[in-house]
C-alpha positions, 0 to 999 in steps of 0.5 A: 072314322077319323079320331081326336087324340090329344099330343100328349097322350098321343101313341104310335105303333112300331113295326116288329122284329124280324122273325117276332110273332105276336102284337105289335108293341105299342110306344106311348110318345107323351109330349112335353107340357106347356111352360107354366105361365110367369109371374108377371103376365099371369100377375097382369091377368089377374089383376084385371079379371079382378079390377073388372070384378070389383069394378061393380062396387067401387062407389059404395065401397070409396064411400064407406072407407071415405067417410068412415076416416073422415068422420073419424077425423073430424071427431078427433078435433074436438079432442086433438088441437095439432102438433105431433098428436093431429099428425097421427090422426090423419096419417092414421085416418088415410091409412084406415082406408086401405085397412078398411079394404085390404085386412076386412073386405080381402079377408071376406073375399078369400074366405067366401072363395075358399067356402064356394069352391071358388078356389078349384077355378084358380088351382086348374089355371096355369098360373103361379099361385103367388100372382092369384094373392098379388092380382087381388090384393092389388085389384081390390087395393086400387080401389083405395087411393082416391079415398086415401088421398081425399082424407090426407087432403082434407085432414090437412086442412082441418088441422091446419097441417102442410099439404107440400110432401102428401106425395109421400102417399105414393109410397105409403099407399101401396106398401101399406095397402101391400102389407095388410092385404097379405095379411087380410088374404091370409086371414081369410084363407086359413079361416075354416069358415068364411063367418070367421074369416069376416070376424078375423077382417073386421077385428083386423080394422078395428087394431088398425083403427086404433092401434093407427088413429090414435097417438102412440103417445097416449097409449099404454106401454103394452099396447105399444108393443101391439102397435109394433106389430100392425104391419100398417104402423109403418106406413102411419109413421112415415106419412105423419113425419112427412108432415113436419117443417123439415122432414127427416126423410131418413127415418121416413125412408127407413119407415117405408124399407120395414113397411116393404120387407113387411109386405113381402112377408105377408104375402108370402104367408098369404101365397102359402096359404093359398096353397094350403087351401087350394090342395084340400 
């Protein structure tokens, strides 16, 4: 009868000395592990495993976000007639887009895969737990653009703003979408239970709703200071500068450089996180 042994726990018999008595002396040869997978592969994978998940509910979900900024906005313009004030609205507007997504569907997400065990399935891969938090954050963020640029278009023109740097997005977008998703995957991670990971996602858009649409000039000095905090106040700041006559693409690129150094915070908390609860 021939038997399977896997390689790495695989044994081999030595002849004995001469002269011995007795059994032979079993060595166990174990081979070594596989290299554990990197970063970016492992990053790449996830991230399409992810993409075809949500792939399913990339309709409803462009449209909620969509229509939720734009509505906003258009109720803004009975109140808001332009200047600095109309600026903030539809750079906070485009950015709730991605709020909507990454602090309150991400947190859902990690929260009901944290409850269902799901967690067990990533934990046996070999894969850096940093790419599972990245490749979801940047599945589900994906999903967040054509929303994000829809409302920055169209904001643009209900207030009568100019359209010529709206590429700006191209780095609002993912550093923002970055940020608050780092946050939203923590949220739902260190949640005990996934009704409050739900609660935490939905209190998170609603400080970025109005911590981010509403003009930092109308607000009390204390909640201010709450604004500072929003990891998406930064990517708020650089894109309704972007709509000036002559942007000072300094202070927008200074903007851009905290929303970044935000984003990688967030995401390691996020990565550790994940640890934390996959090892329970």
């Amino acid at each position: 009868m021939t038997s399977i042994i896997p390689a790495r726990t695989a044994t081999t018999r030595t002849r004995p000395a001469p002269g011995s008595s007795g059994p032979d002396p079993v060595c166990t040869v174990t081979a070594p592990l596989a290299p554990r997978a990197r970063l970016l592969p492992s990053l790449a994978a996830v991230y399409r495993a992810q993409l075809s998940r949500a792939r399913v509910a990339r309709i409803p979900l462009l449209f909620v976000a969509t229509f939720q900024s734009v509505g906003i906005m258009i109720l803004m313009r009975g109140v808001v007639d332009g200047g600095s004030e109309a600026r903030a609205v539809v750079a906070g507007s485009s950015v709730l887009v991605v709020a909507f997504v990454a602090l309150n569907l991400l947190a859902q997400y990690f929260g009901q895969l944290r409850a269902s065990g799901g967690l067990d399935h990533y934990a046996t891969l070999p894969v850096p737990p940093a790419a599972v938090v990245l490749g979801a954050a940047a599945a589900y963020a994906s999903f967040t653009v054509p929303g994000a640029v829809f409302t920055a278009i169209t904001g643009s023109v209900l207030f009568q703003l100019p359209m010529t740097h709206l590429w700006v997005l191209v780095a609002v977008v993912p550093l923002s979408g970055a940020a608050l998703a780092g946050l939203g995957a923590a949220l739902g991670l260190l949640a005990p239970r996934p009704e409050l990971a739900t609660l935490l996602g939905q209190l998170g858009m609603s400080a970025a709703l109005l911590l981010g649409v509403l003009p930092a000039e109308r607000l009390p000095e204390p909640v201010g200071w709450a604004r500072d905090l929003l990891p998406s106040t930064y990517g708020v700041e650089a894109l309704a500068r972007s709509f000036d006559a002559r942007p000072d693409w300094g202070i927008i690129a200074f903007f851009l450089a905290i929303c970044a150094a935000v984003g990688v915070l967030s995401l390691a908390v996020a990565t550790w996180a994940y640890r934390r609860a996959a090892v329970r």
